[in-house]
TIKOLKE-957687 format. One record per residue (C-alpha): residue number from 1; residue in three letters; z, y, x. Coordinates in pm, 1 decimal, m for minus. Example, Ala and Ser with C-alpha at 12.3 -4.5 7.8 and 13.67 -1.06 7.14 Angstrom:
<rec k="1" r="ALA" up="780.0" north="m450.0" east="1230.0"/>
<rec k="2" r="SER" up="714.0" north="m106.0" east="1367.0"/>
//
This chain:
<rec k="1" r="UNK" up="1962.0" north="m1984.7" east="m3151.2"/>
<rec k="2" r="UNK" up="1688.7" north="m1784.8" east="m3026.9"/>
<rec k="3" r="UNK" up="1480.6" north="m1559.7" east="m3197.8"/>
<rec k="4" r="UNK" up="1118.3" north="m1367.9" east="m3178.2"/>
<rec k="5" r="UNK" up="1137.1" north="m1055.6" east="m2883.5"/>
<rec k="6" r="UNK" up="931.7" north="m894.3" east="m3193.0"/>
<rec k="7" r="UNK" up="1188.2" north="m902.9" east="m3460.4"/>
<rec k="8" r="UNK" up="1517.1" north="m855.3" east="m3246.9"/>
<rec k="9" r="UNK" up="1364.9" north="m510.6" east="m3106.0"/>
<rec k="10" r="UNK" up="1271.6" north="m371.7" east="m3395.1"/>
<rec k="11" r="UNK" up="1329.5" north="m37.5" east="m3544.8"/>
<rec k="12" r="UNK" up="1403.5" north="114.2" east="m3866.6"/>
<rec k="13" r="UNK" up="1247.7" north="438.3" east="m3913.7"/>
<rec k="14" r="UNK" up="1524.4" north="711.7" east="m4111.2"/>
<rec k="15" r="UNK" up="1362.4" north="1020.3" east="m4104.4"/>
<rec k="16" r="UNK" up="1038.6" north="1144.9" east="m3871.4"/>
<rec k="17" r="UNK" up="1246.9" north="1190.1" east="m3534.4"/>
<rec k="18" r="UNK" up="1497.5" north="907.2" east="m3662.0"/>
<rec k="19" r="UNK" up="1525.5" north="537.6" east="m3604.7"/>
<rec k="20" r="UNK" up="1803.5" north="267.0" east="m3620.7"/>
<rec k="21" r="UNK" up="1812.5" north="m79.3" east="m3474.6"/>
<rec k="22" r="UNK" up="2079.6" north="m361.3" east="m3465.1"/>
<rec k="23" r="UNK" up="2113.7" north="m583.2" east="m3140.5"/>
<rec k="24" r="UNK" up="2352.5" north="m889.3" east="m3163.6"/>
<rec k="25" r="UNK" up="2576.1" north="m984.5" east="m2883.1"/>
<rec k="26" r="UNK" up="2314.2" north="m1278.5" east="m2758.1"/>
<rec k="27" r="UNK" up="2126.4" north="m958.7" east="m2595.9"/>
<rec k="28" r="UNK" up="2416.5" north="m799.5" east="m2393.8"/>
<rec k="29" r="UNK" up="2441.3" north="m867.0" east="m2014.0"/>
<rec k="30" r="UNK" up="2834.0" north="m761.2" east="m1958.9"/>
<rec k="31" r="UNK" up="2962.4" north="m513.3" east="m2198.5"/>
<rec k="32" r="UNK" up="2636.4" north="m359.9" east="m2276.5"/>
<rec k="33" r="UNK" up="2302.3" north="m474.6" east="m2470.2"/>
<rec k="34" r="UNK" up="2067.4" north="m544.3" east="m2152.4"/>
<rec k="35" r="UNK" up="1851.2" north="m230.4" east="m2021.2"/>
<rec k="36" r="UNK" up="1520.1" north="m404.4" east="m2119.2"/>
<rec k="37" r="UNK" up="1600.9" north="m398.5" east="m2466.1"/>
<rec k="38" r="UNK" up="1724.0" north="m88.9" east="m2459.6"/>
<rec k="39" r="UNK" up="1349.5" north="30.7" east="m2303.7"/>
<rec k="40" r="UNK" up="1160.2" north="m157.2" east="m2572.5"/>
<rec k="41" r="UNK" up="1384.3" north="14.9" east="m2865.7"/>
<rec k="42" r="UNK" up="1323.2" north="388.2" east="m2729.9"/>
<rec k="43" r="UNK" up="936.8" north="304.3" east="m2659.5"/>
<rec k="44" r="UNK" up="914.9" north="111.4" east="m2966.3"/>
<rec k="45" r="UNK" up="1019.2" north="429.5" east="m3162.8"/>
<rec k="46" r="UNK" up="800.3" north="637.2" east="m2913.1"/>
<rec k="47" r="UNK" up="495.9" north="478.4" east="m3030.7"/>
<rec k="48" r="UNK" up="490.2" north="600.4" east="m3323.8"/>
<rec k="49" r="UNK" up="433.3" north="959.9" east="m3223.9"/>
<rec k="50" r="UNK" up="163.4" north="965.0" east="m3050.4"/>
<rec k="51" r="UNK" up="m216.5" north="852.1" east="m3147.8"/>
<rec k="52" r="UNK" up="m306.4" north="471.2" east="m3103.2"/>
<rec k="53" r="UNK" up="m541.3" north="572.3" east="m2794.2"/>
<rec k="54" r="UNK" up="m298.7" north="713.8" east="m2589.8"/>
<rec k="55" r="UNK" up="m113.6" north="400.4" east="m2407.7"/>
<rec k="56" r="UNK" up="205.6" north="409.1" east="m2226.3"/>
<rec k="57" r="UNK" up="149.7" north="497.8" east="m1875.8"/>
<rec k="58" r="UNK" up="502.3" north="586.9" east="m1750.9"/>
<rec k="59" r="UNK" up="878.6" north="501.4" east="m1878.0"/>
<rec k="60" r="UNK" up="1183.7" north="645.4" east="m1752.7"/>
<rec k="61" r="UNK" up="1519.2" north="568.2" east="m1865.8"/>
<rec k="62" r="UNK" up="1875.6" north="694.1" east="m1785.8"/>
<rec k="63" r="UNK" up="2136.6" north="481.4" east="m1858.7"/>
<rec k="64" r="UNK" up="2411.3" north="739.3" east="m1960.6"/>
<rec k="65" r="UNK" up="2717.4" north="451.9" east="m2064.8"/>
<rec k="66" r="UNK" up="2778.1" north="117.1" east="m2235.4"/>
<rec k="67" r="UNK" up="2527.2" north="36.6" east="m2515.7"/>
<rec k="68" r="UNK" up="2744.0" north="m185.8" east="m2727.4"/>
<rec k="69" r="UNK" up="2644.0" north="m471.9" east="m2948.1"/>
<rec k="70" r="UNK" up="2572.2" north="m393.0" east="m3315.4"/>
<rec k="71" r="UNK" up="2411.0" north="m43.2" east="m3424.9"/>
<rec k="72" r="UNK" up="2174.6" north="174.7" east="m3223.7"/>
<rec k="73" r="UNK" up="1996.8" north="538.6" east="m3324.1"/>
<rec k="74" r="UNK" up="1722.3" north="631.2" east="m3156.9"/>
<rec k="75" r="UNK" up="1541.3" north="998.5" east="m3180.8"/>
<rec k="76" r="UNK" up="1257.6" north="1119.0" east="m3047.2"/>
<rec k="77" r="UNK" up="1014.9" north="1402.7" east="m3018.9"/>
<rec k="78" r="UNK" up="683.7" north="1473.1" east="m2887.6"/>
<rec k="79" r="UNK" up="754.2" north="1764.1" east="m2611.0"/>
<rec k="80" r="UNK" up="349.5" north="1862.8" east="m2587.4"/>
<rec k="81" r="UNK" up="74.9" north="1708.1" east="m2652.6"/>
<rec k="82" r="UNK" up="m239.0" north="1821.9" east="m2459.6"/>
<rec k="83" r="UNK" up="m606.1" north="1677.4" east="m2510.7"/>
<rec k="84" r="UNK" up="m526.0" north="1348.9" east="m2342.2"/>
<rec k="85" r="UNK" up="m215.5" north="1337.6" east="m2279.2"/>
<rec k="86" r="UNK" up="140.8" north="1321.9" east="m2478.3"/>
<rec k="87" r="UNK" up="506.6" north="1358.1" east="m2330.5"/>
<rec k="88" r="UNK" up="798.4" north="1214.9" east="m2515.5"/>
<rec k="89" r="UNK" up="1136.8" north="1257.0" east="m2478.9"/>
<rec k="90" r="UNK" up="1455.1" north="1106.9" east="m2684.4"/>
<rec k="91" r="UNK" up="1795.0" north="923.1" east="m2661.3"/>
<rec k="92" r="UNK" up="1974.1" north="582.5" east="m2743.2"/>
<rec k="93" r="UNK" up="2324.2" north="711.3" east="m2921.1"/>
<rec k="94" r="UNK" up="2596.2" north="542.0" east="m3033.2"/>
<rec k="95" r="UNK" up="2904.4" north="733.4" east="m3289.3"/>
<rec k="96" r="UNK" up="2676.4" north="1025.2" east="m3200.1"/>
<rec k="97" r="UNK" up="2712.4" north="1044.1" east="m2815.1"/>
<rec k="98" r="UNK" up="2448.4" north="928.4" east="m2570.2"/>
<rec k="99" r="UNK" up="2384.8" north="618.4" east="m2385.4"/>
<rec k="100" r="UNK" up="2078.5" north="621.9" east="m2268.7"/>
<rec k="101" r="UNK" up="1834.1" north="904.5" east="m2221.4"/>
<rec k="102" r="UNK" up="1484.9" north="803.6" east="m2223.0"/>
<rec k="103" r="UNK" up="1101.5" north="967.9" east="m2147.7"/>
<rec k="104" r="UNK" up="776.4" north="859.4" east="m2144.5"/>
<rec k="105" r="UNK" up="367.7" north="990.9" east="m2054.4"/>
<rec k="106" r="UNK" up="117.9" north="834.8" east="m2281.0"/>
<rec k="107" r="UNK" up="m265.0" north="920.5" east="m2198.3"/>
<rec k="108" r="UNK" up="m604.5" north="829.2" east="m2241.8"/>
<rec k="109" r="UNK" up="m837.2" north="609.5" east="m2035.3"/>
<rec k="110" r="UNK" up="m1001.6" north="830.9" east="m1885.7"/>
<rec k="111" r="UNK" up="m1387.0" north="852.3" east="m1685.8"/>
<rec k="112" r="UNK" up="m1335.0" north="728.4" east="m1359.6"/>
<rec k="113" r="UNK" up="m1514.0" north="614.9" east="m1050.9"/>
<rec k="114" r="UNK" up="m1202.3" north="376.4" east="m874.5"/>
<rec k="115" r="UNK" up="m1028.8" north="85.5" east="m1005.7"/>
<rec k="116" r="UNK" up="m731.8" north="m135.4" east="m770.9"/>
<rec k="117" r="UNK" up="m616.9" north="m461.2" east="m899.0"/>
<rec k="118" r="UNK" up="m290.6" north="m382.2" east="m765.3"/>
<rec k="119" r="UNK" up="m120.1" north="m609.6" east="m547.5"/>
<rec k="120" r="UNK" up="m154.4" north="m1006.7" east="m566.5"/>
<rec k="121" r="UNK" up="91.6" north="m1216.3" east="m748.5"/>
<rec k="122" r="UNK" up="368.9" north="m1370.7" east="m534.5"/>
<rec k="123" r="UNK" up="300.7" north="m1693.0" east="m420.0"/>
<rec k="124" r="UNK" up="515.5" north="m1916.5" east="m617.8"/>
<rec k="125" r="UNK" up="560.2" north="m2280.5" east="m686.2"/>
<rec k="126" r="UNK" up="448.0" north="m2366.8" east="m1082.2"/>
<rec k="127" r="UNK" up="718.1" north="m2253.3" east="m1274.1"/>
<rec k="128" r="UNK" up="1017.3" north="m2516.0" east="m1361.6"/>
<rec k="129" r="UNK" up="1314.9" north="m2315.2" east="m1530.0"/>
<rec k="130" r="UNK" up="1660.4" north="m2394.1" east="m1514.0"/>
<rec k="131" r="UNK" up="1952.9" north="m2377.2" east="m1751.9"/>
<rec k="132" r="UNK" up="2153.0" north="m2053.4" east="m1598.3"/>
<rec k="133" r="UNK" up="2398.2" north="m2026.0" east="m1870.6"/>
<rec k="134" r="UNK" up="2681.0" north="m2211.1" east="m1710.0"/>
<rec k="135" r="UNK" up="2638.7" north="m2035.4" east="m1351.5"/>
<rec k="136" r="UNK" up="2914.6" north="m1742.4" east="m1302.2"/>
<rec k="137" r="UNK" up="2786.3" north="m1370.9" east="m1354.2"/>
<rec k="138" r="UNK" up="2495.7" north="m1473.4" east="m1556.1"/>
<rec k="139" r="UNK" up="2482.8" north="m1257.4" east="m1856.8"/>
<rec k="140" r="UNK" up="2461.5" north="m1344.3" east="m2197.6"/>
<rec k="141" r="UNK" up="2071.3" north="m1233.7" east="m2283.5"/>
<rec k="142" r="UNK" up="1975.4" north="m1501.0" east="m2033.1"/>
<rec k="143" r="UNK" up="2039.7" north="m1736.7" east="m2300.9"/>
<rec k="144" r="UNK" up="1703.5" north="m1589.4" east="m2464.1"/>
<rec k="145" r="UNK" up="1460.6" north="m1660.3" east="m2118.9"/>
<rec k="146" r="UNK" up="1315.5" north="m1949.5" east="m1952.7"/>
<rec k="147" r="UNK" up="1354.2" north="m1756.1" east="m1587.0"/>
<rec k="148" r="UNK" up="1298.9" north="m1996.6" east="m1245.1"/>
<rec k="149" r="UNK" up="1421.9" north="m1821.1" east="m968.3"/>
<rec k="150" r="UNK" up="1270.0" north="m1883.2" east="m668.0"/>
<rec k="151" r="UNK" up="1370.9" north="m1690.0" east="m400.6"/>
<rec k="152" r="UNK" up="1700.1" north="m1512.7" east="m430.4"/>
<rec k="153" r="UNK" up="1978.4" north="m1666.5" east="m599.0"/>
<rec k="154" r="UNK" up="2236.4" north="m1419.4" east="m712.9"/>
<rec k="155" r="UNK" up="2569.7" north="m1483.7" east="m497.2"/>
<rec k="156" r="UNK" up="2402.2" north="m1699.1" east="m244.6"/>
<rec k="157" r="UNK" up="2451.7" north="m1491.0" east="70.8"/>
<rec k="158" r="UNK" up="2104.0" north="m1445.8" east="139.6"/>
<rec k="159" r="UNK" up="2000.0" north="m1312.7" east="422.7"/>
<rec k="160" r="UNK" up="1769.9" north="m1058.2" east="244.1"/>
<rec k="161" r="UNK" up="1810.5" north="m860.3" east="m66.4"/>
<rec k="162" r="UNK" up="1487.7" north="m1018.3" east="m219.1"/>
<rec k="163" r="UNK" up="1433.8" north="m1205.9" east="m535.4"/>
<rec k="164" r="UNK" up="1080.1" north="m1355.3" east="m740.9"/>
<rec k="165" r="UNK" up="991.9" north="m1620.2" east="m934.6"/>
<rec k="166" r="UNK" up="873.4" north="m1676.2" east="m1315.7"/>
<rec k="167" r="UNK" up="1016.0" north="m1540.5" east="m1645.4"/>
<rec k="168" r="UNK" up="962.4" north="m1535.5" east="m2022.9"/>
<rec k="169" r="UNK" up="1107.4" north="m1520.1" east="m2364.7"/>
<rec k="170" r="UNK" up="1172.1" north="m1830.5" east="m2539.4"/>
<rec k="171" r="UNK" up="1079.6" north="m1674.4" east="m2852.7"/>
<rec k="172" r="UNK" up="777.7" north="m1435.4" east="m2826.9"/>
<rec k="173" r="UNK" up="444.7" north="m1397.7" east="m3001.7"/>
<rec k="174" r="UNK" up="346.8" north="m1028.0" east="m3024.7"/>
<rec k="175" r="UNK" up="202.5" north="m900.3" east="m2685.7"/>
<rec k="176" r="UNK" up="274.4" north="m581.3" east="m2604.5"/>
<rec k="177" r="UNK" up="449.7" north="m295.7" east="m2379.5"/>
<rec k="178" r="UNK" up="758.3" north="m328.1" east="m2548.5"/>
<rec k="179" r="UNK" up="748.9" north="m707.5" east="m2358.3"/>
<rec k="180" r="UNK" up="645.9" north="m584.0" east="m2065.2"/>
<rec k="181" r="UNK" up="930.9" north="m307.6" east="m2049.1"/>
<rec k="182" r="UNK" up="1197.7" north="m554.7" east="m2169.2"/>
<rec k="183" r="UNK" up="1063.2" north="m818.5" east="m1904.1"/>
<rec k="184" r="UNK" up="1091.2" north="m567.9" east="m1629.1"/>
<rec k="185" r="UNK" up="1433.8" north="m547.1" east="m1618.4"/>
<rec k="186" r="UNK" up="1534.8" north="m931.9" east="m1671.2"/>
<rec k="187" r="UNK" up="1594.8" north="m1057.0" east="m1338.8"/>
<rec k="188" r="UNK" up="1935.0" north="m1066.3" east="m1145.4"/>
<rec k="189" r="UNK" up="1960.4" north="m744.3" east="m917.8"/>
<rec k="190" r="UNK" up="1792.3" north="m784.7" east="m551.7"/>
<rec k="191" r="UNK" up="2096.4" north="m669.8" east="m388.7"/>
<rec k="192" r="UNK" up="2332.2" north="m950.9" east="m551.6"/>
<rec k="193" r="UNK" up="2149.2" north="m1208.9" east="m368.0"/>
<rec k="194" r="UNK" up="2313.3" north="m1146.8" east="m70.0"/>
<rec k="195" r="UNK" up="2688.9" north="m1179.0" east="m190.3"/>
<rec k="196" r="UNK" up="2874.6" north="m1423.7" east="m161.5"/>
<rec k="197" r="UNK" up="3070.5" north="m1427.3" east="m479.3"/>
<rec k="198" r="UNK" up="3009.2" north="m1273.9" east="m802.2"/>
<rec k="199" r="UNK" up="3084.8" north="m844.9" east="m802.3"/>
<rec k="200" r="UNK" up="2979.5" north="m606.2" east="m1104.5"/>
<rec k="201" r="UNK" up="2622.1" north="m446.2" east="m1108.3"/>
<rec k="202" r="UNK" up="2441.1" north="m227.3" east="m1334.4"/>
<rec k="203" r="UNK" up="2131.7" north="m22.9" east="m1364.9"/>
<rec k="204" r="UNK" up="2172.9" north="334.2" east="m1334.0"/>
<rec k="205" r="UNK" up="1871.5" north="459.4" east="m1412.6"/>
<rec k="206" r="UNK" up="1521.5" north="253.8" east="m1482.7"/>
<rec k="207" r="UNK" up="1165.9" north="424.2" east="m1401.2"/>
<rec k="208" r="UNK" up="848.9" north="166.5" east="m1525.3"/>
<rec k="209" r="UNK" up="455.8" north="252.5" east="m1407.8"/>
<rec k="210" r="UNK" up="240.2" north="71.8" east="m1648.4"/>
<rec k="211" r="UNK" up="m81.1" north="m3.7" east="m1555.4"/>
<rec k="212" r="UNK" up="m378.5" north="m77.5" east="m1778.0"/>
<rec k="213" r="UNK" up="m118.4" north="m199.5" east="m2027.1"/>
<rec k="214" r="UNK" up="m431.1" north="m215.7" east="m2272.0"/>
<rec k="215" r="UNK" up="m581.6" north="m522.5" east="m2144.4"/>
<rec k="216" r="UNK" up="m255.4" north="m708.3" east="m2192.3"/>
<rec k="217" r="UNK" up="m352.0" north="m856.4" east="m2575.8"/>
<rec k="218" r="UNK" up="m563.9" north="m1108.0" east="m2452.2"/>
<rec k="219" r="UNK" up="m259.2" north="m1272.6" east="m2268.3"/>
<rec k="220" r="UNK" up="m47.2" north="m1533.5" east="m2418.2"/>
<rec k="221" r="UNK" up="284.7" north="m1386.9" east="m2466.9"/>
<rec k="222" r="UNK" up="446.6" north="m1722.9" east="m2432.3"/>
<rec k="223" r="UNK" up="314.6" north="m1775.3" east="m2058.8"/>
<rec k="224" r="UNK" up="518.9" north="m1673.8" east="m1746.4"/>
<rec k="225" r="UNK" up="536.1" north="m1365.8" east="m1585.6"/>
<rec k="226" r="UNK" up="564.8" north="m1385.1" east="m1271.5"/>
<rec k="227" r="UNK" up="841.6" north="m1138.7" east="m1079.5"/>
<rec k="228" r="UNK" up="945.2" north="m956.2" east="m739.8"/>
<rec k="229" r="UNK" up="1201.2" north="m740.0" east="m641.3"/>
<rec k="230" r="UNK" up="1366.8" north="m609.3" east="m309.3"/>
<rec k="231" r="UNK" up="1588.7" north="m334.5" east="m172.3"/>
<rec k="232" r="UNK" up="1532.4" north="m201.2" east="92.6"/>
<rec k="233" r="UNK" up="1826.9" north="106.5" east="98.4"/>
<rec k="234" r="UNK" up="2201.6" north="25.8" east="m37.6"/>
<rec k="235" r="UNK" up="2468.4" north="302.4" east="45.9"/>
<rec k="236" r="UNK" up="2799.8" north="406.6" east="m115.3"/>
<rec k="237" r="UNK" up="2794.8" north="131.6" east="m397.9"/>
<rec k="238" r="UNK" up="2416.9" north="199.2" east="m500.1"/>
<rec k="239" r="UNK" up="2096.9" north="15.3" east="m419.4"/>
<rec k="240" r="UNK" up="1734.1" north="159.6" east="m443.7"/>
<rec k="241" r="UNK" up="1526.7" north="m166.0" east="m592.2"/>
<rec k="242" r="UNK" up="1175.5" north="m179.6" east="m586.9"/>
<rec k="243" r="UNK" up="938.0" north="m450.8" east="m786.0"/>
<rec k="244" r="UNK" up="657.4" north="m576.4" east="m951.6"/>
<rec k="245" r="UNK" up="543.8" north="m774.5" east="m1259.2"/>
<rec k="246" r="UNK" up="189.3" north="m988.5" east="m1287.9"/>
<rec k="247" r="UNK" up="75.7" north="m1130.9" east="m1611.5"/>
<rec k="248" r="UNK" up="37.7" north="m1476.1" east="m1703.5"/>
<rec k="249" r="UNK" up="m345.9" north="m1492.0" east="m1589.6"/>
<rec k="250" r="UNK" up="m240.4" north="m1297.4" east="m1248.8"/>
<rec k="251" r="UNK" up="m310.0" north="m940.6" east="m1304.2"/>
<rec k="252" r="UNK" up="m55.3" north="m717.4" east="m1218.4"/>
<rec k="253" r="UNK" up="95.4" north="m496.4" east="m1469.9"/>
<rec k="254" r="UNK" up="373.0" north="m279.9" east="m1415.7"/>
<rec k="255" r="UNK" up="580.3" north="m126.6" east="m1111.5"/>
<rec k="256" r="UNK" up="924.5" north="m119.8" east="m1122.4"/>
<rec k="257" r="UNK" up="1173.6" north="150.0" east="m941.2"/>
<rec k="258" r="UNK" up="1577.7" north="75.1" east="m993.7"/>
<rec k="259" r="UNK" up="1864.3" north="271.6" east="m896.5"/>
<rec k="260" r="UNK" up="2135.0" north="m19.9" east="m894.0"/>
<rec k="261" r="UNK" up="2528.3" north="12.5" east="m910.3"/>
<rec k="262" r="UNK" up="2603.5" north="m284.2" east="m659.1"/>
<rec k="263" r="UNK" up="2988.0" north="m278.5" east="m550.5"/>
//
């Protein structure tokens, strides 16, 4: 059964810099609870440091080992705060040793003469998702997405290391970054389109650009997000990936960079 992004990332607060969260095995992609939720737990916690008017512009996150299924700290600090801008820093532990180590900029809007939409949404058939469960090398958090991948099908031999198509949670109804971050990091790595049979993969480490991440409320957060992602570079087991996500009305949102573990 699948249940609300809201409630299954949330955080317990423990002390000031101190936060604990419990993720079930339906989140874990391999041996390890899925990156996005890992990003939505540290910026979850981050939030909560810094003033309401200063919105998540960057998030950066170094996946250090293994996050297992069941308990996960989180601390954080505020490493300066200037007049606009805040800089975060903390970790994702578990038995008191590191598996992720996270940071984040949060600023003001700020006077400005030039706005850029960004670049356009893919163009992508309407979105019709398919049941991936049963498909070998799918991981376990799929389970919680309606995802229709249309270009890029992990193990397919492709002749490109591209993938895009639509995505959302089955179960979501708050919108917010912690989506966004968590839905940035769903999709099957680039790379793994072009082999031919299932091999491991992981993210090594995760850097997110938000942008204007305050006009997101007015989206529905059960609508599909549509998805792109390539590499370009893949050398001694690791592939640079590079993508982009557009919210349900079009916009886009977020840049993605990846540093992939593909052998």
């Amino acid at each position: 059964m699948t249940v609300d992004f809201a409630e299954a990332s949330s955080c317990t607060r423990l002390a000031e810099d101190r936060w604990r969260a419990d993720v079930d095995e339906s989140w874990l992609q391999g041996r390890a609870i899925f990156g996005g939720m890992q990003s939505a737990l540290a910026l979850r916690c981050f939030q909560t440091l810094v003033p309401a008017t200063r919105i998540v512009r960057t998030l950066n996150v170094h996946f250090c080992g293994p996050c297992a299924a069941g308990t996960v700290d989180v601390e954080a600090r505020v490493a300066r705060a200037g007049r606009r801008v805040s800089c975060v820093v903390g970790r994702l532990s578990q038995g008191g040793e590191s598996v992720a180590e996270v940071t984040a900029t949060f600023a003001e809007d700020r006077e400005h003469w030039l706005d850029l939409e960004g670049p356009p949404r893919p163009s992508l058939a309407p979105p019709s998702p398919k049941d991936l469960s049963a498909k070998p090398g799918i991981p376990a958090f799929s389970g919680h997405l309606d995802m229709d991948l249309q270009v890029g099908a992990p193990y397919s031999a492709a002749a490109s290391a591209q993938v895009a198509g639509w995505v959302r949670f089955r179960r979501a109804t708050a919108m917010d970054e912690a989506l966004l971050a968590a839905l940035a990091d769903c999709w099957p790595p680039a790379a793994v389109a072009m082999m031919p049979a299932p091999r491991p993969s992981a993210s090594v480490d995760l850097s997110l650009q938000f942008h204007q991440p305050s006009r997101v409320a007015s989206e529905d957060p059960a609508g599909y997000f549509a998805f792109e992602a390539s590499s370009a570079v893949a050398r001694g087991g690791y592939a640079e990936e590079r993508g982009g996500l557009w919210l349900p009305g079009g916009r886009f949102v977020a840049r993605i960079r990846q540093l992939r573990a593909v052998y």
